[in-house]
PLY file of the C-alpha trace (Angstrom):
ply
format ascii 1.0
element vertex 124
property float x
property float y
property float z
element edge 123
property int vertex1
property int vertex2
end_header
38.09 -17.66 43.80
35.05 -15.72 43.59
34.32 -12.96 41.47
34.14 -10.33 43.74
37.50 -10.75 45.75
38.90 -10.06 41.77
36.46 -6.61 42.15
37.87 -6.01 45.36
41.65 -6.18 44.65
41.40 -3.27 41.85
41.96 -0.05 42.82
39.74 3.42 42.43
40.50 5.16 38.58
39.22 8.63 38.58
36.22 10.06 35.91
37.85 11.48 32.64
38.70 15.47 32.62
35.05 16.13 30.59
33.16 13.16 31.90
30.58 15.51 33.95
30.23 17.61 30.57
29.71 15.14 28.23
27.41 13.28 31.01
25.03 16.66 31.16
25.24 17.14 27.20
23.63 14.44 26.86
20.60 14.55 29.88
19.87 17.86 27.82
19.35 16.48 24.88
17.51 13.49 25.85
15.43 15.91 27.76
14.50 18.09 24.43
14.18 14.91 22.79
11.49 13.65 25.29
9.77 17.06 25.30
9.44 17.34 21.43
8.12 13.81 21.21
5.48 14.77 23.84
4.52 17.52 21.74
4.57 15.15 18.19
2.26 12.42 20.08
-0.78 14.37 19.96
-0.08 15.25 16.34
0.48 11.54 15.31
-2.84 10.65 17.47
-5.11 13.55 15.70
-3.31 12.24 12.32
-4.02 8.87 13.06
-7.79 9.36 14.45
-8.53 11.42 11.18
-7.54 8.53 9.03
-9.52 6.27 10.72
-13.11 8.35 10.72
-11.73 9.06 6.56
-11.71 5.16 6.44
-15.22 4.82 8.20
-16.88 7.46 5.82
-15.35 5.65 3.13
-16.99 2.27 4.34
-20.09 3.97 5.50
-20.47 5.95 1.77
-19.21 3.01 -0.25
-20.57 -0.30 1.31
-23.51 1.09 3.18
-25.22 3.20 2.10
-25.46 1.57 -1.34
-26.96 -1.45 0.02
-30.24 -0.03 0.23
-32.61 0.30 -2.52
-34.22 3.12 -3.43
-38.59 2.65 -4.03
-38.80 5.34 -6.83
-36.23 3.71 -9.50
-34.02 0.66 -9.34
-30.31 1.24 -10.11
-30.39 -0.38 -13.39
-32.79 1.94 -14.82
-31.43 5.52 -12.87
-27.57 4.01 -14.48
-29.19 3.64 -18.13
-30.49 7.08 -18.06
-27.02 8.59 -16.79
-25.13 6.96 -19.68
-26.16 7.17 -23.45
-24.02 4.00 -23.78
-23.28 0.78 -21.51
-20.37 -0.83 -23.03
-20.28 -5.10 -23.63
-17.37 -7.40 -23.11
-17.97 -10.80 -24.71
-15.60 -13.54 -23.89
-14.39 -15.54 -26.81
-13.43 -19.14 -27.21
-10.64 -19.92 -29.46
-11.39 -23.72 -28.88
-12.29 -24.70 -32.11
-9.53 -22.79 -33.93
-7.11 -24.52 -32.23
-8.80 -27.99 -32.45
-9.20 -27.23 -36.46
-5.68 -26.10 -36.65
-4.50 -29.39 -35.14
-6.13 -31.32 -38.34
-4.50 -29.02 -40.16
-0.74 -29.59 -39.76
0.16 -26.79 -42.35
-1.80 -23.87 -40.56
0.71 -22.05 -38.68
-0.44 -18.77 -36.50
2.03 -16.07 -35.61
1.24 -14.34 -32.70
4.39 -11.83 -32.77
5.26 -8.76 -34.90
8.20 -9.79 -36.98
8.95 -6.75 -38.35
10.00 -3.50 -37.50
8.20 -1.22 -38.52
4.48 -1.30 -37.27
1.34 -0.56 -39.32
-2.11 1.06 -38.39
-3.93 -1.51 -40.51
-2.80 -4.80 -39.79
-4.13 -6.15 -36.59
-2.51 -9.16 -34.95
0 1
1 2
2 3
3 4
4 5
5 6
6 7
7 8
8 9
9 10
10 11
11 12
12 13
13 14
14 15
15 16
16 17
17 18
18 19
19 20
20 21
21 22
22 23
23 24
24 25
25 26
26 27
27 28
28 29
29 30
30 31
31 32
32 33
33 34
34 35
35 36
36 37
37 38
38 39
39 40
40 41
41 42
42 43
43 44
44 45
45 46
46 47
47 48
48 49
49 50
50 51
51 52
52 53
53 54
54 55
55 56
56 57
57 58
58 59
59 60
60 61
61 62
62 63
63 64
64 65
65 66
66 67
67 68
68 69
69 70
70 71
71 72
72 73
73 74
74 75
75 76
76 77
77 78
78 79
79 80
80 81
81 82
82 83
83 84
84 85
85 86
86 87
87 88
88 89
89 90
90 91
91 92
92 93
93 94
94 95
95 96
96 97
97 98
98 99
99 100
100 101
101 102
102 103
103 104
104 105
105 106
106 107
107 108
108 109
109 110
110 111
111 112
112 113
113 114
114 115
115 116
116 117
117 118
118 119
119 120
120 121
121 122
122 123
């Protein structure tokens, strides 16, 4: 038996009482809906196209433009005379305290707080 013979054989139900109501309710609404996206895509585009020229001026300012050297002063010398200080971070080794702690079995180092109170003057 073929599918269609089983299509054939069943009879003609009518639409629901609201069908055409329901049926135009929603063509009206997916008709505002299409309309206010139509007026949102140029809004996303602008929003979009200004992010992307805020994003080149950023490169452009940033990565650029710094690249060149300027002939009357290098940048070391024009950023020591903005700054009264340049700060220093030396790296330190703890190396050989913890090879001469290891001859050492009784040197123990606590590296916690162990109490609960803290204090200004003690530095861990």
């Amino acid at each position: 038996m073929d599918d269609t013979n089983l299509l054939r054989n069943l009879g003609a139900v009518g639409a629901p009482a609201d069908f055409e109501g329901r049926v135009m309710t929603a063509l009206a609404r997916r008709k505002a809906a299409a309309a206010a996206d139509r007026r949102t895509r140029t809004l996303r585009y602008s929003l979009a196209g200004a992010a992307a020229a805020l994003f080149a001026g950023f490169l452009t300012f940033n990565v650029v433009l710094p690249g060149r050297e300027d002939s009357s002063s290098s940048g070391a010398s024009a950023l020591a005379e903005l700054r009264d200080s340049l700060p220093i971070t030396e790296t330190m080794s703890y190396r050989n305290e913890v090879r001469n702690s290891s001859l050492e079995p009784r040197t123990v180092y606590i590296l916690e707080q162990v109490s609960d109170a803290s204090y200004k003057h003690i530095k861990y």
